[in-house]
Structure formats: structure tokens, C-alpha cells
N, C-alpha and C positions, 0 to 999 in steps of 0.2 A: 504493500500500500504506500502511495507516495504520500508525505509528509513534511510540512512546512512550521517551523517555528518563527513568529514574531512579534518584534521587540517593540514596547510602545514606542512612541514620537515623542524625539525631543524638544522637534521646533515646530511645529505642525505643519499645515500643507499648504502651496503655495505655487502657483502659475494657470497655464491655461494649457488640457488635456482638449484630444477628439477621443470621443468612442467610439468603440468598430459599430458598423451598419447593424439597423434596426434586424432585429430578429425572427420579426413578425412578415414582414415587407422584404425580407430576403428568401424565407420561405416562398410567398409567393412570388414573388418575380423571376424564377425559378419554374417556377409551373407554370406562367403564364405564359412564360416564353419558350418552355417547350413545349407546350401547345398551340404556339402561333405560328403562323407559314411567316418562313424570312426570317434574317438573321437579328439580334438582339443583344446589346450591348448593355451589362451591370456594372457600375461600379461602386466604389465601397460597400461592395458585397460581405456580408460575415462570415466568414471561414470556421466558424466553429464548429462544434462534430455536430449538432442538433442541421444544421442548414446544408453541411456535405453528406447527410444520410436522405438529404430532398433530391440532392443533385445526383447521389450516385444510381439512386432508383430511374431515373430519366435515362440516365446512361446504359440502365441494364432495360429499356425500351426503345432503346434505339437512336437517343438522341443526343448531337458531338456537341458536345460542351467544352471549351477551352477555360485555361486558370491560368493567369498568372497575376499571382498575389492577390489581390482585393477586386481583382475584375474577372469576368466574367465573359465569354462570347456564349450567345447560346443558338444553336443552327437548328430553327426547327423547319418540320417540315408539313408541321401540321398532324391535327386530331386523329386522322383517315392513317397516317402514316406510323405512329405507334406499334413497335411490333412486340407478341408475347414474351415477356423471360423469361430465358432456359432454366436460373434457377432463382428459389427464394428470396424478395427483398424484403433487405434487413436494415427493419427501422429504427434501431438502436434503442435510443432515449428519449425520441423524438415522440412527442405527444403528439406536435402539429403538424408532421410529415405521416402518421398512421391515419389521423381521422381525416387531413385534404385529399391523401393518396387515396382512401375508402369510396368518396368521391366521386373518385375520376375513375378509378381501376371497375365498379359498382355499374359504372355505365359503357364500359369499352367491349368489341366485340371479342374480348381475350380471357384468357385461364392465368389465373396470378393467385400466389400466396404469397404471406408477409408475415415475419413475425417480428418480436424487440426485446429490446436486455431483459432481466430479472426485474426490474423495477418497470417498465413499463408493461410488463404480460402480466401485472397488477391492474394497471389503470382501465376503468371504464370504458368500452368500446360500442357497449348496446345504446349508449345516445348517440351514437350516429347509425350504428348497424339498422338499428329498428325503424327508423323512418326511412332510412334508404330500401328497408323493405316495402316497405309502405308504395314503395313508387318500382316494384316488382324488381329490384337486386335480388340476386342469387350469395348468399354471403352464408357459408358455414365456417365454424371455428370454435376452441376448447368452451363448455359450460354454456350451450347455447348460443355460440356464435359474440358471450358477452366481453371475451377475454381472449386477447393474442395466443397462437398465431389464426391468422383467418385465411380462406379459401374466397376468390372473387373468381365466378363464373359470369362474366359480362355477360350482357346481355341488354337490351331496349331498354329504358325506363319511360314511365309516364309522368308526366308533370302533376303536380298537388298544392298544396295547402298546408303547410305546417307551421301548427301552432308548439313553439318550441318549449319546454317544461324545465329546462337549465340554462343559466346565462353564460352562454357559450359561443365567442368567436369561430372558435373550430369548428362548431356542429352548424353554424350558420354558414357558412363557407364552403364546407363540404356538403350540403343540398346546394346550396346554391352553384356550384362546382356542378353536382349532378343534375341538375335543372338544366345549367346551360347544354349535356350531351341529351336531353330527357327531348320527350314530344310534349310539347303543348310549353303550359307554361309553368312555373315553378315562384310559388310566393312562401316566405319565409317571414313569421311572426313573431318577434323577439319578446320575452319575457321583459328586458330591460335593457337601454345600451349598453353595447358591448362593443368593444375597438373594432371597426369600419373599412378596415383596411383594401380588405377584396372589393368593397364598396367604390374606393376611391379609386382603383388599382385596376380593376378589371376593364374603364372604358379609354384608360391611355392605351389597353391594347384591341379598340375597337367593338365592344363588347357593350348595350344597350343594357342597362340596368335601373331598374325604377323603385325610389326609395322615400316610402308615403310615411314619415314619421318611425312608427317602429315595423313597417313594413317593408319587406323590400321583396321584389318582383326581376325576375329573368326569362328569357321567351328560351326557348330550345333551338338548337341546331344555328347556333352562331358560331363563325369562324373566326379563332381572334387573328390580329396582325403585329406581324416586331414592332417592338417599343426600345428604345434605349432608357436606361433609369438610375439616375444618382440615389441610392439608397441613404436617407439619415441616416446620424445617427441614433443608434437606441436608448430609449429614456428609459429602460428599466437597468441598463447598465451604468448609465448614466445619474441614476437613483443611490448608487452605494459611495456616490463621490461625493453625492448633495449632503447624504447625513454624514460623513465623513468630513467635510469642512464645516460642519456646524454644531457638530459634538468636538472636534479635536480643536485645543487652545491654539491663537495666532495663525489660524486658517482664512485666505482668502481664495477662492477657486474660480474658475471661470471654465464651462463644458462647452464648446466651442462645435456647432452644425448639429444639435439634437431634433430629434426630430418632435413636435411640440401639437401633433394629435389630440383633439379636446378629449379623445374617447381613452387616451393611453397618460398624460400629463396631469394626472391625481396626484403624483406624490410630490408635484410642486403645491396644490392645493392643498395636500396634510399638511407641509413642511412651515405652508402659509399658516394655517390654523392653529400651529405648535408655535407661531412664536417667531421663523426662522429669519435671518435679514436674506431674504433669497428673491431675486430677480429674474425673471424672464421676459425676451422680447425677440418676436418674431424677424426673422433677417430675410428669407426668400420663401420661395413656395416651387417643391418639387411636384408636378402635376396641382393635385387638391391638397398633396401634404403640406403643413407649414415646419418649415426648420427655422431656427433660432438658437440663442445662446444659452447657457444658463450661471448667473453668476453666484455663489454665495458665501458668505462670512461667517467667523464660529457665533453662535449665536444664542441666548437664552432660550430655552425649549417648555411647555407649559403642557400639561398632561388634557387629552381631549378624547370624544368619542367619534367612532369612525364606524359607520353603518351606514346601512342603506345603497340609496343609488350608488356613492361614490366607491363600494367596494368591489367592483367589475373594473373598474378605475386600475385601481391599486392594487389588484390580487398577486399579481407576482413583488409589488414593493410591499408589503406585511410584513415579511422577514427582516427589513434593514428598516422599515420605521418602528417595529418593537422593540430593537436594538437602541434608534432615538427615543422612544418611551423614558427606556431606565434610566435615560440623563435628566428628566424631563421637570418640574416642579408639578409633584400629582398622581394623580392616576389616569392611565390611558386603558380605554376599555375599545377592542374591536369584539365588532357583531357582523352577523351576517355571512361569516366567514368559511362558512363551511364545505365552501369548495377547495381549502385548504386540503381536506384531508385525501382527497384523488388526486396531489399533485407528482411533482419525480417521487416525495415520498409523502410520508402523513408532514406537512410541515406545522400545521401546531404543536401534535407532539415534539417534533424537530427544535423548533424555534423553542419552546420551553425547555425544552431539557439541558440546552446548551445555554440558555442564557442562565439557569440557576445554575447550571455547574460552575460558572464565570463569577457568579457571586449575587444576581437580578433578584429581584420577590417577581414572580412573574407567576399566573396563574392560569392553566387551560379550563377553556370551555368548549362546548362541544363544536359552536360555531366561531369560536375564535379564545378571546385569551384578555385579562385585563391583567396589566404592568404597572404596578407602584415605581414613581418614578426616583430619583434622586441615592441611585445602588452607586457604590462602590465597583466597578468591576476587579475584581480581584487576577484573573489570569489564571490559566489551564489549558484545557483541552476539549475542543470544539470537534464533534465527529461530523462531518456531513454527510453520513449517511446517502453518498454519492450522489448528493441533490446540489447546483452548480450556484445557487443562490444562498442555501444555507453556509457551505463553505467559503462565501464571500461577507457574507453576514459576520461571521468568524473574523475574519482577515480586517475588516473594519473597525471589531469591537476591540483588536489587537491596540488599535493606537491611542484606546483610554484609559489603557488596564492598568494595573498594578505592577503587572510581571509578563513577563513574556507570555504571549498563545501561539497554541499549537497545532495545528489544521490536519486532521487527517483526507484523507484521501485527497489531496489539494487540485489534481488531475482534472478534479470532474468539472471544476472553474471552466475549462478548455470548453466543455457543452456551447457557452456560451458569450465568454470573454476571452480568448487566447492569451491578448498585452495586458491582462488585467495587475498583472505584481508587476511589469512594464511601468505601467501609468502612476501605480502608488510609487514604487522607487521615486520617478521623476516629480512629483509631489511633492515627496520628503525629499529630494536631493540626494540620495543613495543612489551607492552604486549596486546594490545585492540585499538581499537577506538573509538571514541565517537555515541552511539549508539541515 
């Protein structure tokens, strides 16, 4: 198991980071473009292992993808042109390449299986398997089809009506993915918003998509076309830097091309409602996405409650604003949270465990977790349970601790931040950490 030990901050953190491309938006632009006729150029593409288990399943259908470093060529040839793979793809750890591939694989005239690590042939797959039956997929796989690996016997689908029962970008994108191979037409009814992104994304590549509030609508048998696409950067990476300059003393930071999505840019809204001296303002606009900056200082933190709408928001930032919690003046209570526990792991349990063992008063509920603020971090040993967020959680709570922390599996950071102890180094002015 790889492992990292580190040492608090002596000066705190100081200059101006980029972070690698959005995660969300690199997933897709990946699929969109190997589903579009003509060539397509990414860049500041994420290279992390979660966004190369999207690309390498294209490549096992048929379609050249070129890499060099954070770009992208992708040669497609179109829908019609997808050919079956000869063997298994393997979706790792990837939540959002199992349920968009479901999708698309759901509706193709082809025979495919897929299966994922240990931690993902955990995670829920009957919210999407079961309405894609709904629109006549052939999908068998372990425990009724609810649980990786799965069998996709392509075949027609029909267009529907789904009214969705979980607040979920994936399961909306992957009908909506299905819808566009489907006959007729495919309308998809959100429980509540949720990041938008296929929304925004699908008509740079030609693709008519109609979105009536929490409704949104796709006609069947559209062809998309190459797009070129500068990929933000990602605001949930770019989330571990915010509470990081604002819990660590004599921090000034500045996050430089994030991408600033109203449906994804919640944890500027916590960081605001906690108290934080944190700025943002928009700089350009990628298609419908807005990119901007994000600036913040170490800051006094005030304890608040975090439910409701804004927790679709913020689901993957929980983990590093509990971590702001414990500095906090108070108690911070999240609700609503319960999609926590189908994430890479149960991350309430996760997130508690690791922050008491640190030194936190922190307390699980079943939909989230309320944090007495104003802990000591004492320093230890932070397991991540090879979930790429908790081990970053860790790595941050490192620079207010008492004593050294210690990261196990540190690897799994890679899912979704490669340069991530890169950018802290250059923060702190280090050249290394303690290996």
C-alpha cells in the first residue's frame, strides 16, 4: 500500500495554482466525441485513472484517440461505426464511466460486458439499469442485474418519460445518452438540480436538447458532430485548496481557470456561509460553461447547517468542508446527505472515522454527520479507504495538525488529481514531502 506522511505548515500557503480539467466535463467530452463523425480536439483534458477508464473503453470500440499530455485528439466516426469488444471493459472506479457507458452500450446494436474494482461492484447500478429497462434494454448482471459486472445485449430502445426517484447527474445522462440512440422521444424529470453538464455539452456537438425547468427533453436518432473543447478546471479539486487556504494561518491563494457551474460551485456558497474571505468572479465562458478564478485568505470559519437543495451542490465537497467544520466557531450539522453512503466508499462513515482519529468531536448520522467545531487536530493516521477524496481530505487536514499525518493508500488521489502533492509542494514552497 502506498503511503505518505505529512508535516504540518510552517508558513502557510501562498501563490496562484491551475487545476487539472473538470472531471465531470472530461468524462463527457470523451463520449461525445467518440460518438460524433469528425475529428475533435480536448484540451486540458484530466488524465486521471477515473477519465482514462472512459477513454480506454472507446478505444476497445473502435475509436483512435490520441494523448499527448492534457490533450486529446479524438477521431470518431460516428454512432453507426462503433464496433463490439472482443473482450470485457473494465470500468475500474469509475462511477461515471459504468452508468454513461450503460447508456450508450443499452442502446447499441452490440454484445458488451463491463465490470469494476472491488469498490465499485459495490455501488448501485439498478438506478440506471431499471429505467433503461423501462425503454426495452436487455441488461443482465450479479443480484439482478443490480450490481457489477453487467451483460449489455443492445438492442432498439423506445423513448419514455422518466420521473427520476434519486438526485443523480449520472442516471440523468445516461437516459438521456439512451434517449438520444432511443425512437421517439426521451424526457427526463429531475427530482432536484443536479450538475447540467451533458445539458450544456451535448448541443456544442450538434445535439437539440430541450430543458423546461426540471425537465429536460431529447428527440432520438440525432447524429452528433466534432466539437473542439477547452475543459475547466474542476471545482471539486479545486475545493481542497479553498479550505486549505482558509483553515491554514498566513494563507493567500488564488485557483486560476475553475470552472464556476451554478449546479457544481456550492462549496464557494458553504465557504461563503462559514464565514470565509473567498472571492469569485467569472473570466470567460467555455460554450455555456462559465470559468473564472477563485481567490481566498485564511479566514475565521463559523459553524452552519447544510441541507436541502444545496446538497447535490456539494456532494462530492462534504469531505473537505467537514474537515472546515472542526476549525469552525460551533456546530456544523449536514442533512440530507445520504447519498454519501453509495459513494467510492460509505464516506460518512469514512469522513468520521478519520477525522476522530485526528482528534475532531464529529458525529455520524445516517444522512450525514454534525461537527462540533473548534478541535485540536492532533495528527495520525488517515486510511482512505481507496476513496480519492477522503485521502485528500487527509492531506489537507495534514497542514493544521499537531504532528505529522499519515495517508495511507495515497495512490488512489491519482483517480482524480494526478499534480495534487505537485500543487500543495508549490503552495508551501517545498520541494518534497516526507515519503
Amino acid at each position: 500500500m502506498s503511503v505518505i506522511e505529512l508535516k504540518p505548515s510552517a508558513n502557510g500557503l501562498k501563490g496562484e495554482i491551475k487545476v487539472p480539467g473538470d472531471k465531470s466535463i472530461s468524462h463527457r467530452a470523451v463520449i461525445f466525441s467518440s460518438l460524433a463523425q469528425g475529428i475533435s480536439n480536448i484540451t486540458n483534458f484530466l488524465t486521471g485513472e477515473d477519465c482514462m477508464r472512459t477513454v480506454e473503453a472507446f478505444k476497445q470500440m473502435g475509436v483512435r484517440i490520441e494523448q499527448h499530455g492534457d490533450q486529446l485528439t479524438v477521431h470518431g466516426k460516428g454512432i453507426d461505426q462503433l464496433v463490439e469488444p472482443v473482450a470485457p471493459i473494465n470500468f475500474g472506479n469509475s462511477g461515471t464511466t459504468a452508468r454513461l457507458m450503460s447508456g450508450i452500450l443499452a442502446g447499441l446494436p452490440l454484445f458488451t460486458t463491463a465490470y469494476g474494482d472491488a469498490s465499485l461492484s459495490k455501488r448501485p447500478m439498478d438506478r440506471v439499469v431499471l429505467p433503461l429497462r423501462e425503454m426495452g434494454a436487455k441488461i443482465e448482471g450479479r443480484d439482478s442485474a443490480r450490481l457489477l459486472p453487467l451483460a449489455f445485449s443492445g438492442q432498439p430502445l423506445k423513448g419514455r418519460t422518466h420521473k427520476l426517484s434519486v438526485r443523480s447527474a449520472q442516471v440523468k445522462s445516461a437516459l438521456l445518452l439512451a434517449g438520444m440512440l432511443a425512437d421517439g422521444q426521451t424526457t427526463v424529470i429531475e427530482l432536484g438540480k443536479t450538475r447540467d453538464h451533458t445539458e450544456k455539452l451535448l448541443p456544442q456537438f450538434g445535439v437539440d436538447i430541450s430543458v423546461d425547468g426540471s425537465s429536460i427533453s431529447i428527440e432520438g436518432g440525432q447524429q452528433l458532430t466534432a466539437a473542439d473543447l477547452d475543459v475547466p478546471g474542476d471545482i471539486s479539486s479545486a475545493a481542497f485548496f479553498i479550505v486549505a487556504a482558509a483553515l491554514t494561518p498566513n494563507s493567500d491563494v488564488t485557483i486560476k481557470g475553475v470552472g464556476l457551474n451554478e449546479t457544481r460551485n456550492g462549496i464557494v456558497t458553504a465557504m461563503e456561509m462559514m464565514g470565509a474571505e473567498i472571492h469569485s468572479k467569472v473570466r470567460k465562458y467555455v460554450g455555456d460553461e462559465p470559468v473564472g478564478d477563485v481567490h481566498v485568505k485564511t479566514s475565521k470559519l463559523k459553524g452552519i447547517t447544510l441541507e436541502g437543495e444545496l446538497i447535490p451542490n456539494i456532494i462530492d465537497e462534504i469531505p473537505i468542508l467537514a474537515l472546515a467544520a472542526t476549525q469552525a466557531d460551533g456546530a456544523t450539522h449536514i442533512k440530507d446527505a445520504e447519498e454519501l453512503r453509495v459513494k467510492e466508499t460509505d464516506r460518512i462513515a469514512a469522513v468520521t472515522e478519520n477525522l476522530k482519529q485526528l482528534g475532531a468531536d464529529v458525529e455520524a448520522r445516517e444522512d450525514g454527520m454534525i461537527i462540533r467545531g473548534g478541535s485540536t487536530l492532533q495528527g495520525g493516521t488517515v486510511n482512505s479507504f481507496g476513496d480519492h477524496r477522503i485521502g485528500m481530505m487527509g492531506a489537507i487536514a495534514s497542514l493544521i495538525a499537531e504532528e505529522s499525518v499519515t495517508i495511507q493508500d495515497k495512490d488512489c488521489i491519482n483517480i482524480s488529481y494526478p499534480t495534487f502533492f505537485d500543487d500543495l509542494n508549490a503552495l508551501q514552497k517545498k520541494k518534497n514531502f516526507i515519503d
